[in-house]
C-alpha positions in Angstrom: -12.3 -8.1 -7.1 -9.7 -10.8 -5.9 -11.1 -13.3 -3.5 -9.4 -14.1 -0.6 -9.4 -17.1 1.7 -9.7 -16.7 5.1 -9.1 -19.4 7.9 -10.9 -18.4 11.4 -10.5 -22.1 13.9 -13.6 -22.0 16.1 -11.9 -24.1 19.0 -9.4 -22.2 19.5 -11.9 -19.2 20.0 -13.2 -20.6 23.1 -10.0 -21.5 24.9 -8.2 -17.8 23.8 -11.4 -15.5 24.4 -8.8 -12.9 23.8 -8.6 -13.9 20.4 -12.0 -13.3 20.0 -11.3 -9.0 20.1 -9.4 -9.7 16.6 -11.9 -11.9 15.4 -14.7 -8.8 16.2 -12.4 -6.1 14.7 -12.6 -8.2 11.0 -15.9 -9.2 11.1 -17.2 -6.2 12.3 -15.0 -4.4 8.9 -17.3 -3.0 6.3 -19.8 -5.2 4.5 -17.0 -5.7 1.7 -14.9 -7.8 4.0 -17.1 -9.9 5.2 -19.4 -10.7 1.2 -18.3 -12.5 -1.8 -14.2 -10.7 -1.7 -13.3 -12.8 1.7 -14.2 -16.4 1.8 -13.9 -18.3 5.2 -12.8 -21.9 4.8 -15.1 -23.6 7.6 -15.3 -27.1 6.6 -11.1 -28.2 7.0 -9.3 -31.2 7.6 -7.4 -32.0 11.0 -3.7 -32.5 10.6 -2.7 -36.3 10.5 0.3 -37.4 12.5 2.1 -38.4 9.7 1.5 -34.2 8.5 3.4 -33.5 11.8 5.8 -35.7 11.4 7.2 -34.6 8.5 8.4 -31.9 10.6 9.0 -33.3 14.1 10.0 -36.3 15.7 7.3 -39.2 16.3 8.3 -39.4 19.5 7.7 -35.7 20.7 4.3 -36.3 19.2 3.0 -39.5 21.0 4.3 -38.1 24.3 2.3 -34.6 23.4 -0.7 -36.9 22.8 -0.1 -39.0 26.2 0.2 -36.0 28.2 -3.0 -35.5 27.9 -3.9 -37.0 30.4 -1.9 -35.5 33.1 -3.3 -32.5 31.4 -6.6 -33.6 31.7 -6.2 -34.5 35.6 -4.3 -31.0 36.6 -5.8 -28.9 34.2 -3.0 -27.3 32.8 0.6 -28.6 32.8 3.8 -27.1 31.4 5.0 -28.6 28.5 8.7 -27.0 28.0 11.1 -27.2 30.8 13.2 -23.7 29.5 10.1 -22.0 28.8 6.6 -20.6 28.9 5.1 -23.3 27.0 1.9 -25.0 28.6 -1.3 -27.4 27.3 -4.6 -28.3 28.7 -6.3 -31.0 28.0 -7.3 -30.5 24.4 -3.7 -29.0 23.3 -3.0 -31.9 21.3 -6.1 -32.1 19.1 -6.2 -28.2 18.7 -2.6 -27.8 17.2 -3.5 -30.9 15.1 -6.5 -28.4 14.3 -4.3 -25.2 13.7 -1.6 -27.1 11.5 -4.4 -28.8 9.7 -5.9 -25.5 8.6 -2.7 -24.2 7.5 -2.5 -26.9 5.1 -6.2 -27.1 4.0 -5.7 -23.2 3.0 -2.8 -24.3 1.2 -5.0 -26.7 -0.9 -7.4 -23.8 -1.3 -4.5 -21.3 -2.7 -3.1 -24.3 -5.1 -6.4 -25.5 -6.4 -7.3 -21.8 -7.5 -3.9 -20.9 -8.9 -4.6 -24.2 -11.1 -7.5 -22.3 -12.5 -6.9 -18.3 -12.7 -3.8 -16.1 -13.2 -4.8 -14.0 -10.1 -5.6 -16.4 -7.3 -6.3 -15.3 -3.6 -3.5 -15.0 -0.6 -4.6 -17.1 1.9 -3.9 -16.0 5.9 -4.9 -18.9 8.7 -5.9 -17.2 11.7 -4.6 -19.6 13.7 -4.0 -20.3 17.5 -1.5 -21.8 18.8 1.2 -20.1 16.8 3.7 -22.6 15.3 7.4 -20.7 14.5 9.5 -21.7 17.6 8.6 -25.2 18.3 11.6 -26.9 17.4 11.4 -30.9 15.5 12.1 -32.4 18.9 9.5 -30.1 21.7 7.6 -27.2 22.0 9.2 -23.8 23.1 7.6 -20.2 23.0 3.6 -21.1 22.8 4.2 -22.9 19.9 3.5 -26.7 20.0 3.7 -27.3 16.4 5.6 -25.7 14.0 2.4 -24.9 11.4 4.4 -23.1 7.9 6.5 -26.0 8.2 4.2 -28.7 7.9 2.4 -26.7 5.2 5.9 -26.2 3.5 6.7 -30.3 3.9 3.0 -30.5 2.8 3.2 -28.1 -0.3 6.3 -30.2 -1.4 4.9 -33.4 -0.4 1.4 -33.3 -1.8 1.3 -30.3 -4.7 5.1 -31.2 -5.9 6.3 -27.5 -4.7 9.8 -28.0 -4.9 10.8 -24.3 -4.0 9.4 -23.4 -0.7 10.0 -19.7 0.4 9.1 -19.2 4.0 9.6 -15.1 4.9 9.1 -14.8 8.8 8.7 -10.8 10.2 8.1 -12.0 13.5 9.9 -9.5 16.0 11.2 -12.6 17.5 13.3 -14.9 15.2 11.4 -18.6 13.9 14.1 -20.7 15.2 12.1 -23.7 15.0 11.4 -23.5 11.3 14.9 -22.3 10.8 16.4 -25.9 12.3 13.3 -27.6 10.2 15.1 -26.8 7.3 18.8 -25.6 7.8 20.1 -28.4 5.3 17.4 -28.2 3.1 18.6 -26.1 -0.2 15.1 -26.5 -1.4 13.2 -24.2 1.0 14.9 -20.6 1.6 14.0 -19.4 5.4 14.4 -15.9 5.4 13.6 -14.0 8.9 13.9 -10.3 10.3 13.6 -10.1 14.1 15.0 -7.7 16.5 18.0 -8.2 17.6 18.6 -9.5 20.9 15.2 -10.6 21.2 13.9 -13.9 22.1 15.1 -16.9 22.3 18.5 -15.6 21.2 19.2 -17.2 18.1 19.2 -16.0 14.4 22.5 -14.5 14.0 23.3 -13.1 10.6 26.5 -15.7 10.5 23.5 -18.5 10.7 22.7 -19.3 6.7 22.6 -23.0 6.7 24.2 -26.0 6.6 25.8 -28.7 4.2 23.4 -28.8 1.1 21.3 -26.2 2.5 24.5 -23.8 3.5 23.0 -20.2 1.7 19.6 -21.3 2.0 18.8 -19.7 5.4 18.6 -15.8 5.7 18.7 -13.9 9.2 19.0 -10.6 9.5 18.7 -9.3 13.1 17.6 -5.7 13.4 18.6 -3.1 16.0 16.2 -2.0 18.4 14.0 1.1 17.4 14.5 -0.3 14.0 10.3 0.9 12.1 8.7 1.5 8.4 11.9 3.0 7.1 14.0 0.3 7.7 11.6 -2.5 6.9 11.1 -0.7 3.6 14.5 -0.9 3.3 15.2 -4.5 3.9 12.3 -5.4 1.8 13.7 -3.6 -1.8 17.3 -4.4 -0.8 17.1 -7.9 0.7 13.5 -9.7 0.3 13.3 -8.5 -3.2 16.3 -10.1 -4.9 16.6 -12.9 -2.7 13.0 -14.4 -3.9 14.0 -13.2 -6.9 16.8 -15.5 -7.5 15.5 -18.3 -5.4 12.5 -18.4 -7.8 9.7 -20.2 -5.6 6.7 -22.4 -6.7 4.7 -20.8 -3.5 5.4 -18.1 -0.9 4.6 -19.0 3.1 4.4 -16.3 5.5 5.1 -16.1 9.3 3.5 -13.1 9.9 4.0 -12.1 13.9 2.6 -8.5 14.3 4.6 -8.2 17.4 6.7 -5.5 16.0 4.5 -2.8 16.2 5.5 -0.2 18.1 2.5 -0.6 21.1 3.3 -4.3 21.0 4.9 -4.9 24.9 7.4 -7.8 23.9 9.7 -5.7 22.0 11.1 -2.4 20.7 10.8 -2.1 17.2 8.4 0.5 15.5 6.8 -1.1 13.2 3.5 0.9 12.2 0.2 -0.5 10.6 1.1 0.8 8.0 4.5 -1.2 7.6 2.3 -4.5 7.4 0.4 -3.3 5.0 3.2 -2.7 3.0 4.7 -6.1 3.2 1.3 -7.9 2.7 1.2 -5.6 -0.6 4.8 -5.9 -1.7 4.7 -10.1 -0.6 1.6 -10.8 -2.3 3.0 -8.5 -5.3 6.0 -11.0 -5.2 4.0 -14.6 -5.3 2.1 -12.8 -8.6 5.4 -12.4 -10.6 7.1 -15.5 -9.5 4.9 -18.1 -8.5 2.0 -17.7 -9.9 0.2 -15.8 -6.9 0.6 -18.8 -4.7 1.3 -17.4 -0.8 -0.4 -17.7 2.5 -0.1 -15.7 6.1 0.1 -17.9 8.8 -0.6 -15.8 12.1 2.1 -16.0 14.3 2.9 -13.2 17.3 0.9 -10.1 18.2 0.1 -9.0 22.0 -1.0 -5.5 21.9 -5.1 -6.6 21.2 -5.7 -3.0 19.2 -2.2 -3.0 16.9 -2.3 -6.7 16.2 -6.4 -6.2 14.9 -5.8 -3.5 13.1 -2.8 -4.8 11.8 -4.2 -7.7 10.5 -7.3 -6.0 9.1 -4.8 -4.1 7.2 -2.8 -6.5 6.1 -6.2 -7.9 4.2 -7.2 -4.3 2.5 -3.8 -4.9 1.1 -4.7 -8.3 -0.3 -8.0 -6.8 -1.4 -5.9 -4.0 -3.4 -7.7 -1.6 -1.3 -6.6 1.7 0.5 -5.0 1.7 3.9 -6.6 2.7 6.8 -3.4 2.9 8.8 -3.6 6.7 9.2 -6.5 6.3 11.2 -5.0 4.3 14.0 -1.3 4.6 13.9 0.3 7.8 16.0 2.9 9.2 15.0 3.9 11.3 17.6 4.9 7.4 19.4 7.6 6.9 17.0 11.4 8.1 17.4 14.4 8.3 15.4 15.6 4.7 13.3 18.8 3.8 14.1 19.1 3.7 10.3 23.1 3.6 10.4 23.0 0.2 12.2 20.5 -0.7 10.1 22.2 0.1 6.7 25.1 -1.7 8.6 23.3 -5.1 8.7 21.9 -4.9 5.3 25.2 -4.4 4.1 26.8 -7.0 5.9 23.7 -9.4 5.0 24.1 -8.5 1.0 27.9 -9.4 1.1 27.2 -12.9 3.3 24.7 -13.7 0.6 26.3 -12.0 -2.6 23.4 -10.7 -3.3 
């Protein structure tokens, strides 16, 4: 059986107790999860300054790292003037945590592809999250922006030229989108609801100069669920990592849009991630020689986002769903699948593909 890698960060346990209800729902899996199959990377490097800053601006960081402080004196101080974005006083050390075992599990995946045709999908359980903090701040929890330091990293350190980062957050990753929107060497493609927060990722946004083409957004309608995602996946995902042709596959996998999730209104099932975990990890074994890692991103329904994510690794595993067995479908309604067809269309002719 494929071995997986699995990254769970003990600190942030303690300050998101939370967190903890996922953490339960996967070790308390059957014995198969938790033996020989799934392999928990404990012993991981913290990310270096220098690993941030290949994404965001020294001076965001040494301010972050000052603010501490205040942090320390106040207990908790708000760290984004437009937004929800806060830190206590061991912020600064815990996203250099979260981004450093985003990285590590990166070393883990490359090492073992180095070594067998089948390696394991790695997914960093991480906390905070990492997709909307921007190169200059922090904005929507996120205080670093973790697949883009592992995708600077991967290039960096493993000489991974072709960086695909796929983002199904409900909400768009607009910090890792302006990480890279000149880059033509890392391909950001992100679904998100339409509307949703923080506004940006229109379907007009693919880039600029050098990296014009090389960014992807397509914004679904509300109500938007499985079908649709299975839709977007064969008709969109598919050929575009097909002719991008990566060297390894990073994942910003939000959970948020489930259908019980509260922050949104798609109706995305449990079953729907376990597709794309299938189909994705099916994807990094024909193209880049099985190299791909889930970094943990939104989810704030405790039950959807843990079952979700157990899921996502029976997929990995090659194992049967369990969806059925938690997913209602008496909850879902009818997919706006006209608007939907409608943006994939639109998104096909914008990117010839």
């Amino acid at each position: 059986m494929i071995k997986e890698f699995i990254i769970k960060v003990k600190v942030m346990e303690s300050k998101l107790s939370r967190f903890g209800h996922m953490q339960r729902k996967l070790v308390n899996a059957p014995t198969r999860f938790r033996g020989s199959e799934v392999i928990e990377l404990q012993n991981f490097r913290t990310a270096s300054v220098d690993d941030v800053a290949s994404v965001h601006a020294k001076a965001y960081v040494s301010g972050l790292e000052k603010a501490m402080n205040q942090a320390s004196e106040q207990g908790i101080i708000f760290i984004e003037g437009s937004g929800p974005t806060y830190a206590t006083a061991t912020t600064f050390e815990e996203s250099l945590v979260a981004a450093g075992a985003g990285i590590s599990i990166v070393d883990s995946v490359v090492a073992a592809s180095k070594i067998r045709k089948d390696p394991p999908t790695g997914f960093a359980l991480i906390r905070p999250p990492g997709h909307h903090a921007v190169p200059k701040g922090p904005m929507g929890f996120c205080v670093f922006g973790n697949v883009a330091i592992a995708a600077r990293y991967a290039q960096r350190v493993h000489g991974l030229k072709r960086v695909l980062v796929i983002d199904f957050d409900v909400h768009h990753g607009n910090g890792t989108n302006d990480a890279f929107y000149d880059d033509p060497d890392i391909f950001f493609l992100s679904t998100h609801q339409d509307g949703s927060y923080p506004g940006t990722g229109k379907i007009d946004e693919i880039g600029h100069g050098n990296g014009e083409g090389a960014t992807l957004n397509l914004p679904l309608p509300g109500g938007s669920g499985d079908i649709a995602m299975r839709t977007v996946f064969d008709d969109v995902i598919v050929p575009c990592t097909q002719r991008f042709q990566p060297d390894i596959i990073l994942v910003s996998a939000g959970y948020d849009g489930h259908v019980l999730d509260p922050l949104a209104s798609l109706q995305f099932t449990t079953g729907t991630y376990y597709m794309l975990a299938s189909n994705i990890k099916q994807l990094a074994n024909e193209l880049c020689g099985g190299r791909c890692v889930f970094f943990l991103e939104g989810g704030y329904n405790l039950d959807s986002l843990s079952h979700s994510v157990t899921d996502s690794f029976r997929a990995f595993l090659g194992e049967a769903s369990l969806a059925s067995q938690f997913d209602n479908p008496k909850v879902l309604y009818e997919e706006p699948l006209t608007k939907v067809k409608q943006a994939i269309q639109r998104v096909k002719h914008i990117h010839s593909l």
